[in-house]
C-alpha positions in Angstrom: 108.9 279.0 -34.5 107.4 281.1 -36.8 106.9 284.8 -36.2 103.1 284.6 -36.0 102.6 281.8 -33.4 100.6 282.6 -30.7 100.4 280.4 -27.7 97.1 279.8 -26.1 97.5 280.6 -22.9 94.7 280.7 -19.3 95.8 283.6 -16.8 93.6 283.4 -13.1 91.3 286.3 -13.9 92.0 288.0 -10.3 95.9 288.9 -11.4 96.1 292.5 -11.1 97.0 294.8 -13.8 97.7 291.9 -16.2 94.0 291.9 -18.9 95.4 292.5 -22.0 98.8 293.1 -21.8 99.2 289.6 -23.3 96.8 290.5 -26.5 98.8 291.1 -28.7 101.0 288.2 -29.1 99.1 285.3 -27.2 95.8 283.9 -27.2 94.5 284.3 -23.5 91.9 283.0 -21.8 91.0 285.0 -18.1 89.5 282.4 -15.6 88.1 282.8 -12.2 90.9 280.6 -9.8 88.2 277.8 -8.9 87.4 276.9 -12.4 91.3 276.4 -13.7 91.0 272.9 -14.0 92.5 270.2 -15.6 89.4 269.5 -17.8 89.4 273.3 -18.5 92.9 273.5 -19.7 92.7 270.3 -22.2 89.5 271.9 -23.1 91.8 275.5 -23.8 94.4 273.6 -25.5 96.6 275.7 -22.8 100.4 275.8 -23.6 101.1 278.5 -21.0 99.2 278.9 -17.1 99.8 282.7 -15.4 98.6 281.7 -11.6 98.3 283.0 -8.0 99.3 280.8 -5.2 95.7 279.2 -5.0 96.5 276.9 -7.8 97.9 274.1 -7.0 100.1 272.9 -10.3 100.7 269.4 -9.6 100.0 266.4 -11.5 96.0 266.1 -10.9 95.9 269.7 -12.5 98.5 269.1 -15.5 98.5 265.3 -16.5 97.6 264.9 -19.8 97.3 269.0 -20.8 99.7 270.4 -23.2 100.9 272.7 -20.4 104.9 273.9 -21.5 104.9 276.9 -19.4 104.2 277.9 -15.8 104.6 282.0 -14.2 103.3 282.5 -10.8 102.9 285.9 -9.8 103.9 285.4 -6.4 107.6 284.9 -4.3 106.3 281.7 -3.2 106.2 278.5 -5.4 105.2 275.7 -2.6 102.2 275.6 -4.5 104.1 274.3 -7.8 105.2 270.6 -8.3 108.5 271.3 -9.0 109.9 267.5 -9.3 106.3 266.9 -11.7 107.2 269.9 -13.4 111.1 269.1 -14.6 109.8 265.4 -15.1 107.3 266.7 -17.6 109.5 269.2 -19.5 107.4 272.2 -17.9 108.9 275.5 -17.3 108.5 277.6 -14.4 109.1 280.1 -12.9 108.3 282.6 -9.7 108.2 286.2 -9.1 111.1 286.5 -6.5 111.2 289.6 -4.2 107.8 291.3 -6.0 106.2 291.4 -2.8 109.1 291.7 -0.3 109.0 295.7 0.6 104.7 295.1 0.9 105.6 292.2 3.4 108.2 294.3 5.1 105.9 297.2 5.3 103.6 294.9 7.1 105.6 293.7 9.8 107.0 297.4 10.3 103.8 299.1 10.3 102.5 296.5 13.1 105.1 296.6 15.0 105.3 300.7 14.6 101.3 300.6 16.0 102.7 298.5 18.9 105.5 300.9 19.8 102.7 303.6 19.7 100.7 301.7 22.0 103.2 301.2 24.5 105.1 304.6 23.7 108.3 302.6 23.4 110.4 303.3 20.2 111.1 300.1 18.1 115.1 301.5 18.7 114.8 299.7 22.6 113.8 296.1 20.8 115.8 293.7 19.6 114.1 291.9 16.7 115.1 288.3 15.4 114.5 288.0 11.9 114.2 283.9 10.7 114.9 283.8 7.2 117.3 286.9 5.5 116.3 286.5 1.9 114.0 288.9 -0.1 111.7 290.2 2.4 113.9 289.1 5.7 116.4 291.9 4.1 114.1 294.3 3.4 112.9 294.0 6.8 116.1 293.9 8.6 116.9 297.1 6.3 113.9 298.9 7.7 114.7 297.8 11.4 118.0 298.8 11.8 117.3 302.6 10.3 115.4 302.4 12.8 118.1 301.7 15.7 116.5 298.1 16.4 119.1 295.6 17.1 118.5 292.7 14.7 119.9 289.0 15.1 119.9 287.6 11.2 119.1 283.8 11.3 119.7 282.0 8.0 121.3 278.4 8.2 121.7 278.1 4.4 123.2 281.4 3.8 125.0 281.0 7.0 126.9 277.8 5.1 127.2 279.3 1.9 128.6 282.7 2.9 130.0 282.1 6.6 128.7 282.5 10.3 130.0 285.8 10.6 126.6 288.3 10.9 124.1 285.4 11.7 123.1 283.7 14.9 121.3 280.4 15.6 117.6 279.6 16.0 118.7 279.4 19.7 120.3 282.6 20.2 117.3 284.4 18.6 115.3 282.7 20.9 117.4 283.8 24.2 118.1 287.4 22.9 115.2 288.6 20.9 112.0 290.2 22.1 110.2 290.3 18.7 110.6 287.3 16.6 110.0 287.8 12.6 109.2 284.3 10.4 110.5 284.8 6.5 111.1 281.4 5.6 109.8 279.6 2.6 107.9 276.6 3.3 110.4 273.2 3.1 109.4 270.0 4.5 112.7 268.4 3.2 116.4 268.9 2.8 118.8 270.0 5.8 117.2 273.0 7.3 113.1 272.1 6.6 111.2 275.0 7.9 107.8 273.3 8.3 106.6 273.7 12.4 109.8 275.1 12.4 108.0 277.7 15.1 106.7 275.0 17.3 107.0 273.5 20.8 111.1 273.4 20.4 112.0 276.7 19.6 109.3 278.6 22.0 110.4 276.3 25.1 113.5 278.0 24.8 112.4 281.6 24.6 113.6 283.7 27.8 112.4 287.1 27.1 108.3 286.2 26.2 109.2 287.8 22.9 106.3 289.2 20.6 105.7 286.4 17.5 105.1 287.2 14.0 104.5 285.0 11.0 103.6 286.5 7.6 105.9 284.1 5.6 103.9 280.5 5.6 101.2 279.2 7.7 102.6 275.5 8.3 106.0 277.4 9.7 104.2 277.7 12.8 102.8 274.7 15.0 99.7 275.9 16.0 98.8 273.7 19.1 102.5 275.0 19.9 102.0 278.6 19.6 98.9 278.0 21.6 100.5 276.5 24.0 103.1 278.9 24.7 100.8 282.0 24.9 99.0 279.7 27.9 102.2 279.3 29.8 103.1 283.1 29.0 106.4 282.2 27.2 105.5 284.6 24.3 103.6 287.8 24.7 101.6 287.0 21.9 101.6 286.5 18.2 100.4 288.5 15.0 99.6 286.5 12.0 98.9 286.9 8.4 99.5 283.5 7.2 98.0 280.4 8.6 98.2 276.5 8.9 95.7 275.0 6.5 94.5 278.2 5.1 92.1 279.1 3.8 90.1 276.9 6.5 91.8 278.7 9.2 91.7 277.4 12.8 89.1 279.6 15.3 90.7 279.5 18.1 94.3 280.8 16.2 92.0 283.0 15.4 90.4 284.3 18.5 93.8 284.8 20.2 96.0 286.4 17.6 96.8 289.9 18.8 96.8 291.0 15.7 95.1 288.8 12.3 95.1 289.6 8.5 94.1 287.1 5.8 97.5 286.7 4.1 97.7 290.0 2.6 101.1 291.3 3.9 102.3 291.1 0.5 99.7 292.4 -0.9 100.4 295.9 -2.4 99.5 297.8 -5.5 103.2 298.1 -6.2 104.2 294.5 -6.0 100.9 293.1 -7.5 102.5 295.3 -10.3 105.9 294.0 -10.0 104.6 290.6 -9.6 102.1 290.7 -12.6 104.9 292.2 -14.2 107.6 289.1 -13.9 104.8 286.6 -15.0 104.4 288.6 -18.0 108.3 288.4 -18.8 108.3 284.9 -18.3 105.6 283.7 -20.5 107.8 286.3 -23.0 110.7 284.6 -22.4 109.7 280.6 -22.3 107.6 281.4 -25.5 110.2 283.3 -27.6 107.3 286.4 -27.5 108.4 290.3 -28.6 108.6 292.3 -25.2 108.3 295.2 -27.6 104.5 294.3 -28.0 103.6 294.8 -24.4 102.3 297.8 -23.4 103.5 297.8 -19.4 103.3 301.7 -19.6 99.5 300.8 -19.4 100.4 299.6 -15.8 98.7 302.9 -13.7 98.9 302.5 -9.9 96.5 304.5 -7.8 97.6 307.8 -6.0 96.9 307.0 -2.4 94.5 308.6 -0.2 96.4 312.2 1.6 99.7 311.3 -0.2 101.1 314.0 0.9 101.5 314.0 4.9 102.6 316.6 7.1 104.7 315.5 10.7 105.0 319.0 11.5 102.1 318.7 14.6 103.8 315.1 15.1 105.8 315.6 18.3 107.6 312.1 19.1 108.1 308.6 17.6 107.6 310.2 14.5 109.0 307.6 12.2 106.9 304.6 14.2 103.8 307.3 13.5 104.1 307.5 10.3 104.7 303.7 9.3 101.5 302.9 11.2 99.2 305.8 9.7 100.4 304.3 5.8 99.1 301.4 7.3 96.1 302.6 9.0 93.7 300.4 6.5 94.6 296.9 8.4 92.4 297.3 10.8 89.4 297.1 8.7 90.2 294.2 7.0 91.2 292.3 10.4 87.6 293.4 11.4 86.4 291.6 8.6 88.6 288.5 9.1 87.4 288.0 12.5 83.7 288.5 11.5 84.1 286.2 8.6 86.4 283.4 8.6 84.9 281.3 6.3 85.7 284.4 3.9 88.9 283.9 3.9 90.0 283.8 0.0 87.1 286.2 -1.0 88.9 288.9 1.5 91.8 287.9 -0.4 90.6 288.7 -3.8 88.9 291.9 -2.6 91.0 293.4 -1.3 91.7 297.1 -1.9 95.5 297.3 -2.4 97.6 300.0 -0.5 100.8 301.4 -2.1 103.9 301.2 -0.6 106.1 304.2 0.4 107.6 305.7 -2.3 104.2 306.8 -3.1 103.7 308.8 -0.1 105.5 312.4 0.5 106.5 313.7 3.8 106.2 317.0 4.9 107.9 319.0 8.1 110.7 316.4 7.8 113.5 317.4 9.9 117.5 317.7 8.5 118.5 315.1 10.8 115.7 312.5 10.0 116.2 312.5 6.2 118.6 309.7 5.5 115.9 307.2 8.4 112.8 308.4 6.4 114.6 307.5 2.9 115.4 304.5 4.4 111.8 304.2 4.7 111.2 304.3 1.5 109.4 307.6 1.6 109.7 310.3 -0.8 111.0 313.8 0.9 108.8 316.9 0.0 
């Protein structure tokens, strides 16, 4: 390939951080989500697609396109065609892990507002955490600093690496009073994951444990879930993803304790980080020079009162200070509820937070150091 080429390339236009870092060695045309198309892309010539999860890459988008190349900025890849793809001598490729502290951060911060609520530190819960890959280990990492007691579920890596350190689906369900989803979204294979929360699993729940799901909507059954907040086996459930999103169900809706448009992963850092990868595998598939992109143009904003002092903060201090880098969620739930049928438009717009390390903590206290690192906070 000659050192000039330049593949034509269409990126979704909403991708974060990634307009012209692609310039200089690839032609690149920037299109709103709704109008990447398979007309569109034959009209492009497109060898290479950069895509969110929206796009669905499957054979009524890519038949008959010149399509060689496929980076999704996102940890999920249900979305892709994988058997199409490798039939059709397309590469692809996720962004594993970009958004796994943001999703962590998510579950922590709701769960820290929850603790507030009932002034009950997280340390007297034991939380079940369904799927231990990227984010499940970031969450379980945040938890047990913490002092929560954490039952690790993970069939496949319970096979691959021993069942020593995991429990079953039905000891979670016993034991735990909060219950955590981070599964990818299978409807195949030996351990599929889809309605994998469903009527099942909550019959045999014993201690009306607290639900979350911020992994994949079609995890969770929701006549099941429904049905199970009627008969008060579960104390309730917090959702950020949804079955058949973005058409989302009302009534789901209307009981969720707590509802967010499937922006737990949604941070500035790992729309970065995830912008980032996509970049480095169009680089990669295309035989591109790294040396021409100018990441260092990559500027993350500085967050609202970065620096925060605990020194008026009397008790649960770490569960106060996980919800208050939080504290924007409740404005976009507001506007969830208010506008369903905005579902994807919320999305889009919405105004990314940053993740710890961006915040620094004042009046910490010699003995909470080493939690608050854990944290992912920086120490003033």
């Amino acid at each position: 390939m000659s050192s000039d080429y330049r593949p034509r390339l269409v990126a979704d236009q909403s991708l974060p951080y990634l307009a012209g870092l692609l310039d200089a060695v690839a032609d690149v045309t920037y299109l709103p989500s709704q109008e990447i198309s398979r007309e569109r892309l034959i009209e492009e010539k497109t060898e290479g697609l950069l895509v969110r999860s929206v796009t669905h890459c499957n054979q009524n988008l890519l038949e008959g396109t010149m399509i060689r190349s496929i980076a999704t900025a996102t940890a999920g890849f249900d979305h892709i065609d994988r058997d199409y793809c490798s039939s059709h001598g397309i590469l692809w490729r996720n962004s594993p892990g970009c958004n796994a502290r943001s999703v962590a951060h998510w579950v922590m911060g709701v769960l820290a507002e929850r603790a507030l609520h009932l002034k009950r530190p997280l340390a007297q819960e034991t939380l079940a955490i369904i799927g231990v890959g990227h984010v499940g280990s970031n969450v379980q990492q945040m938890a047990e600093a913490l002092g929560v007691k954490t039952l690790l579920v993970d069939p496949p890596r319970a096979e691959q690496e021993g069942q020593q350190g995991f429990s079953s689906l039905e000891e979670a369900a016993h034991k735990a009073t909060i219950i955590t989803f981070h599964t990818p979204l299978t409807k195949e294979g030996k351990h599929p994951t889809y309605h994998l929360l469903g009527e099942d699993f909550l019959r045999q729940c014993r201690k009306k444990p607290l639900i979350l799901n911020a992994a994949r909507g079609a995890i969770a059954d929701s006549d099941a879930l429904l049905q199970a907040l009627n008969s008060e086996r579960i104390e309730g459930f917090y959702l950020d993803c949804w079955e058949g999103e973005p058409n989302i169900r009302l009534d789901v809706l209307a009981r969720a304790e707590r509802a967010t448009p499937h922006i737990a992963g949604f941070s500035a850092d790992g729309k970065a980080r995830g912008t980032r990868m996509a970049v480095e595998t169009m680089l990669e598939h295309f035989g591109l020079n790294p040396a021409l992109i100018p990441f260092d143009r990559i500027s993350l904003p500085t967050p609202e009162n970065a620096t925060i002092n605990l020194s008026s903060i009397g008790s649960l201090r770490p569960e106060w200070i996980l919800a208050h880098t939080m504290k924007a969620l409740p404005q976009i739930e507001q506007a969830l509820r208010q506008t369903p049928d905005q579902f994807e438009s919320l999305r889009v717009h919405y105004n990314y937070p940053r993740e710890a390390p961006a915040y620094q903590l004042l009046g910490v206290l010699p003995e909470e150091e080493q939690l608050f690192r854990a944290l992912g906070y920086s120490i003033a």
